[in-house]
N, C-alpha and C positions, 0 to 999 in steps of 0.2 A: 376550372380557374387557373389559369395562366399568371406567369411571377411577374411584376412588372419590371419596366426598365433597369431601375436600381437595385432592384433583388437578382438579377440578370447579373448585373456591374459587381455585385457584391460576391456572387461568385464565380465570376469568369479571370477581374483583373487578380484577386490573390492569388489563383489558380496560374496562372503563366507567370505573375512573379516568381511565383515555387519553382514552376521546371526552367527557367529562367536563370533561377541562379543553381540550380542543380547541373544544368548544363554550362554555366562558368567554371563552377568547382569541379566537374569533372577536366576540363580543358584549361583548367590554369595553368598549368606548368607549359603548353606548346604554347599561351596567349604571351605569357613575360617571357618564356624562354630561357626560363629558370626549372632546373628540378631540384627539387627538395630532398634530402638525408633524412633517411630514417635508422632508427638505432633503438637500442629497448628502452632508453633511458631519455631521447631526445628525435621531435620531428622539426627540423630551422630549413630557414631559408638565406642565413646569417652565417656571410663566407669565413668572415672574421673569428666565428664561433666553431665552424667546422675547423680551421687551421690551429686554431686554441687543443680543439680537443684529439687531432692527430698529431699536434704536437706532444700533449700531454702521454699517449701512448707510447710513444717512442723510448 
């Protein structure tokens, strides 16, 4: 007994969804061209927020 078409559909399209956006999330930062701060306390993408808090260090 073979799955039919929609049983096919049902798990093929969520399945490339997944690596789909596994593959976005990996390649985010070279996509916008943005890299992100990481810190123990904070991960942004929020320049505004990075100069706040190496201001605050100072």
């Amino acid at each position: 007994m073979g799955l039919s078409g929609a049983a096919w559909a049902t798990l093929i399209v969520p399945t490339l969804l997944g690596i789909l956006v596994m593959v976005l999330y990996g390649f985010w930062d070279k996509i916008t061209g943005k890299e992100y701060y990481v810190d123990d306390e904070i991960l942004a993408y929020d320049e505004e927020l990075l100069k706040e808090l190496e201001g605050g260090k100072k």
